[in-house]
ROSE-241543 format. One record per residue (C-alpha): residue in three letters; residue number from 1; x, y, z. Coordinates in nm, 4 decimals. Layout:
N
{rest Ala; nr NUM; x X; y Y; z Z}
...
# end
This chain:
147
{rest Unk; nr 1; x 11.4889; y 10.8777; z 6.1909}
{rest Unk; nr 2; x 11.5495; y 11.1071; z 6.5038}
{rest Unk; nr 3; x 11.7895; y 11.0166; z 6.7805}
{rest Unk; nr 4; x 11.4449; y 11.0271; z 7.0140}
{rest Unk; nr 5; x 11.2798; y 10.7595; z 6.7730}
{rest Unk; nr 6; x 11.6121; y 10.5896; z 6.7899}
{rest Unk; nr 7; x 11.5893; y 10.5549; z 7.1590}
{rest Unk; nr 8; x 11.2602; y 10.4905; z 7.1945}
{rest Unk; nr 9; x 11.3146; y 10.2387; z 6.9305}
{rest Unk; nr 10; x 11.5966; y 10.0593; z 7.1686}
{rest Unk; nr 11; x 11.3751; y 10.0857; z 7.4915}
{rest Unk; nr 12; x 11.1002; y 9.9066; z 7.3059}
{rest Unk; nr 13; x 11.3529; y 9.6322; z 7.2167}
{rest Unk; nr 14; x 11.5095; y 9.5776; z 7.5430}
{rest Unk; nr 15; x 11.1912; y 9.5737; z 7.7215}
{rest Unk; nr 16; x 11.0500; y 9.3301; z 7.5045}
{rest Unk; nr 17; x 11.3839; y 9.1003; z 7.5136}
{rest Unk; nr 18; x 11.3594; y 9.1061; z 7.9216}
{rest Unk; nr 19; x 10.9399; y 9.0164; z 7.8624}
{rest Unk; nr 20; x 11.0688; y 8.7335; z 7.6200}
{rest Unk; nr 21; x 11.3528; y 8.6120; z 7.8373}
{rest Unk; nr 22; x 11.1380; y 8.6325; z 8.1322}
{rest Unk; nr 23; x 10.8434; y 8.4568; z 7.9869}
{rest Unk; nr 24; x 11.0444; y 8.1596; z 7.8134}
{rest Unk; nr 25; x 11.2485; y 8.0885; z 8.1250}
{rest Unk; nr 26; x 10.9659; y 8.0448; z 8.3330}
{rest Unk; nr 27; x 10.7518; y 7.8390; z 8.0375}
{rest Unk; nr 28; x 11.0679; y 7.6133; z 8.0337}
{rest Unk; nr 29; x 11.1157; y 7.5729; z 8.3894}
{rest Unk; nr 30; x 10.6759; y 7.5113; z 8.4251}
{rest Unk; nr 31; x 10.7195; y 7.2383; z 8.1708}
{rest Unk; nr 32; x 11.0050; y 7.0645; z 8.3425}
{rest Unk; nr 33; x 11.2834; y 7.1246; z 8.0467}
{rest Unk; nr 34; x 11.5611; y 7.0099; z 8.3042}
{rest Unk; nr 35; x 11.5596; y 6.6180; z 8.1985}
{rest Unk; nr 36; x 11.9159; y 6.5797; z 8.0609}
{rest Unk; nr 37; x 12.2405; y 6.7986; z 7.9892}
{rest Unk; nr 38; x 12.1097; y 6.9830; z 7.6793}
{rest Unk; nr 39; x 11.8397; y 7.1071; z 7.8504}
{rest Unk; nr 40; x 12.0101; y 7.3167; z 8.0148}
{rest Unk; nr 41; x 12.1321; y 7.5172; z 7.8074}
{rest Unk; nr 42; x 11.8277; y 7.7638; z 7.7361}
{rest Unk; nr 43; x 11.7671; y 7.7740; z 8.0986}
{rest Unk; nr 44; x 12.1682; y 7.9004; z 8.1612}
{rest Unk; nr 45; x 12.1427; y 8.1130; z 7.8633}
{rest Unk; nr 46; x 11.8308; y 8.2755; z 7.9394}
{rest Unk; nr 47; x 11.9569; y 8.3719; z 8.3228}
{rest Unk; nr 48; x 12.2282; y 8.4841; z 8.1465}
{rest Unk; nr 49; x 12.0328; y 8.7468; z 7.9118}
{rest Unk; nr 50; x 11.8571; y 8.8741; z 8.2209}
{rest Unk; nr 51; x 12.2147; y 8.9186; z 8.3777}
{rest Unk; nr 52; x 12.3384; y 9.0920; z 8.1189}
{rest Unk; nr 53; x 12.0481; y 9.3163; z 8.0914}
{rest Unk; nr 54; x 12.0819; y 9.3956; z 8.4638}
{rest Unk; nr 55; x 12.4111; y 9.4857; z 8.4401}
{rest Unk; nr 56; x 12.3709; y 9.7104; z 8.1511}
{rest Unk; nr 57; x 12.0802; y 9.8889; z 8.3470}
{rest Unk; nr 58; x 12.2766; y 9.9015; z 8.6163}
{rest Unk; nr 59; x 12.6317; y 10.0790; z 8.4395}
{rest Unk; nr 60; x 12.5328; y 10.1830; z 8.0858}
{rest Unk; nr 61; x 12.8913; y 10.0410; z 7.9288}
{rest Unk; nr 62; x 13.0366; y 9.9177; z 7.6585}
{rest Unk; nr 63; x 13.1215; y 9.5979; z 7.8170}
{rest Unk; nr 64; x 12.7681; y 9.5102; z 7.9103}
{rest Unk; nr 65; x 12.6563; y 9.5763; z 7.5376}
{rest Unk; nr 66; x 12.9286; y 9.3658; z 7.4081}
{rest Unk; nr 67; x 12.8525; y 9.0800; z 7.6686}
{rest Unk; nr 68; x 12.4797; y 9.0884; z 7.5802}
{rest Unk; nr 69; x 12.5972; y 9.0811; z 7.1902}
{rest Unk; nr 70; x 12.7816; y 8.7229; z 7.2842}
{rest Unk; nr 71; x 12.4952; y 8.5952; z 7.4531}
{rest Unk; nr 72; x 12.2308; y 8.7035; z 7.1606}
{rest Unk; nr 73; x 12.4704; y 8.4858; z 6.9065}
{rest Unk; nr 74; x 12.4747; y 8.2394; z 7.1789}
{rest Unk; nr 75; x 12.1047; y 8.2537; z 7.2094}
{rest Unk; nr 76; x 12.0649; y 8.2121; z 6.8505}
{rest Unk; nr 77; x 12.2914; y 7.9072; z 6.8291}
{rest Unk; nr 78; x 12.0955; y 7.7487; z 7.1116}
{rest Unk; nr 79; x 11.7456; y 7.8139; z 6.9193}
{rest Unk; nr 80; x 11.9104; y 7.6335; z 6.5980}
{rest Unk; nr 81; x 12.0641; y 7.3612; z 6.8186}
{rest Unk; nr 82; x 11.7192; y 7.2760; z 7.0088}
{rest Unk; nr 83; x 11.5338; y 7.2844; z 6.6766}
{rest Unk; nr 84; x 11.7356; y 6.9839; z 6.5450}
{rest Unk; nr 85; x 11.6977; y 6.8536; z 6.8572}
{rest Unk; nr 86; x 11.3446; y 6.8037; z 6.9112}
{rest Unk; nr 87; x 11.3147; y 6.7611; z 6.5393}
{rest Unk; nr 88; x 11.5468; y 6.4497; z 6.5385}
{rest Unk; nr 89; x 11.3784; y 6.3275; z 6.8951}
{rest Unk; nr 90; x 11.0281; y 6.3341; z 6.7597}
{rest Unk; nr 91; x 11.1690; y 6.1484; z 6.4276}
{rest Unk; nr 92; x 11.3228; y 5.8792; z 6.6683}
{rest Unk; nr 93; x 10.9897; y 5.8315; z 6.8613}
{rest Unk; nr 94; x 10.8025; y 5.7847; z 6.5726}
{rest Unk; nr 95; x 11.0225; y 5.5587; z 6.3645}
{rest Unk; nr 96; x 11.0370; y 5.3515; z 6.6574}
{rest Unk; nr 97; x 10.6267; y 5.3506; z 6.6650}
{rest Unk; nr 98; x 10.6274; y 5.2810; z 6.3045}
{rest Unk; nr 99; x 10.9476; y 5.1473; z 6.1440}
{rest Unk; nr 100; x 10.7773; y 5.1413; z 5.7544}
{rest Unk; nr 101; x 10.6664; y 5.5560; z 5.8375}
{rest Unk; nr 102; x 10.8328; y 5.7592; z 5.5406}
{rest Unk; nr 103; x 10.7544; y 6.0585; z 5.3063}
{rest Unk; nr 104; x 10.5020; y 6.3374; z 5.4312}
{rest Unk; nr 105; x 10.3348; y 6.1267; z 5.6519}
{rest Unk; nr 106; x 10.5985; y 6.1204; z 5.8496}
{rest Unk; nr 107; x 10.7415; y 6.4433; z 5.8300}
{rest Unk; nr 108; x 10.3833; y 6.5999; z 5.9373}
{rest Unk; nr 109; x 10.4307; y 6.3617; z 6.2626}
{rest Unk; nr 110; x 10.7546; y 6.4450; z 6.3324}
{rest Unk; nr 111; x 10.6529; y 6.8390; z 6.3369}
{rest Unk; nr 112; x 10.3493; y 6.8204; z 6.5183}
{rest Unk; nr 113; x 10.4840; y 6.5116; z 6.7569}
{rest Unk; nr 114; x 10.5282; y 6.5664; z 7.1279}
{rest Unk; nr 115; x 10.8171; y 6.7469; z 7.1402}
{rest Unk; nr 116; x 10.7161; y 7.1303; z 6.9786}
{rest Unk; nr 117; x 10.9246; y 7.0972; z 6.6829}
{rest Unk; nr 118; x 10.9693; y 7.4670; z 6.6411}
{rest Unk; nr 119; x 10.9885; y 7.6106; z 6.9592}
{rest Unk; nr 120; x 11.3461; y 7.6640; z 7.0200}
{rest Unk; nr 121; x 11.3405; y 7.9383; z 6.7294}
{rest Unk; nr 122; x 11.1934; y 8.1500; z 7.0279}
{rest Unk; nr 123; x 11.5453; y 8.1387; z 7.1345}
{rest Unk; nr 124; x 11.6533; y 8.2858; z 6.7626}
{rest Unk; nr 125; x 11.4099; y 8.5397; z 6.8204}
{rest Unk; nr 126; x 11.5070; y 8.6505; z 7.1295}
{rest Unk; nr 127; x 11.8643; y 8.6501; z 7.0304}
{rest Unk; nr 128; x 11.7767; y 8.8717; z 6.7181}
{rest Unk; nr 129; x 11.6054; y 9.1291; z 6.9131}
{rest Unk; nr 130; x 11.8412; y 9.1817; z 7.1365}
{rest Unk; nr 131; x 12.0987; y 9.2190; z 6.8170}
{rest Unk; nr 132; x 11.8682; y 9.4790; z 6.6739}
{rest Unk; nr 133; x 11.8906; y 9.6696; z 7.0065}
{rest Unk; nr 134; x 12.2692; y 9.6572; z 7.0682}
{rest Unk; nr 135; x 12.3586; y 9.7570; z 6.6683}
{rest Unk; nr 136; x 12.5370; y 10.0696; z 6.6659}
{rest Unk; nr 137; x 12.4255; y 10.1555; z 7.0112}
{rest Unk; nr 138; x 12.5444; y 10.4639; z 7.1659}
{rest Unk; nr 139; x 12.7598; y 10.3405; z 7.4173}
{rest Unk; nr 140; x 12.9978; y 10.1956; z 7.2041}
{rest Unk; nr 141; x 13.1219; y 10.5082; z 7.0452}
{rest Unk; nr 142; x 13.0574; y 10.6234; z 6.6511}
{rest Unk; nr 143; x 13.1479; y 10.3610; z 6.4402}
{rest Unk; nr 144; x 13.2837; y 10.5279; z 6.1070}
{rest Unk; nr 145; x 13.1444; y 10.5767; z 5.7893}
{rest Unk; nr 146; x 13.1443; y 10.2505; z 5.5858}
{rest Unk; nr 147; x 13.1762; y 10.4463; z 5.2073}
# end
């Protein structure tokens, strides 16, 4: 691949991280996802991509790329967290609407209850792309020859 394809490559990637970012923070903050202390977190960490973004725009350095690194892994730990959240809140609510409810029957209302079961891995995603667009980035200097 050329270094243009490269770059265009990376542009693609941080655009559609900020578009992500942008797009769940404002979902989560329409829907109300402020109720208690956990919920939270995606809002924080979400401000905090678009921060970090900012101030890479803004100064191009290595810093920036490393502090947007943290706060992909962070990102990704918060999509794995809020998945076994709302999976063991929608298991709650329905073993409390029907104590006897086991087997497939219950896991198929415990993914499709009222709390989307699988929509923190938007956070994984997010936090993956924005890995994909920091690795090996230019800013940080060559990194050597692993032979």
């Amino acid at each position: 691949m050329t270094d243009e394809t490269i770059a265009t490559l990376r542009r693609i990637l941080f655009a559609t991280l900020a578009v992500g970012a942008v797009g769940t923070e404002g979902e989560l903050l329409l829907l109300g996802h402020f109720e208690d202390w956990r919920q939270y977190g995606p809002l924080i960490l979400l401000a905090l991509v678009l921060g970090t973004q900012g101030w890479f725009v803004a100064t191009r350095s290595a810093s920036s790329i490393r502090g947007l690194r943290a706060a992909m892994w962070l990102c990704i730990v918060s999509g794995v967290l809020g998945v076994y959240f709302h999976v063991t809140g929608n298991m709650e609510f329905e073993l409390e609407m029907s104590p006897g409810a086991a087997g497939w029957a219950l896991w198929r209302e415990v993914m499709t209850g009222a709390t989307p079961a699988l929509a923190p891995g938007a956070m994984v995603q997010l936090g993956l792309i924005g890995l994909a667009w920091a690795y090996r980035h230019p800013a940080l200097g060559r990194v050597p020859n692993a032979s």
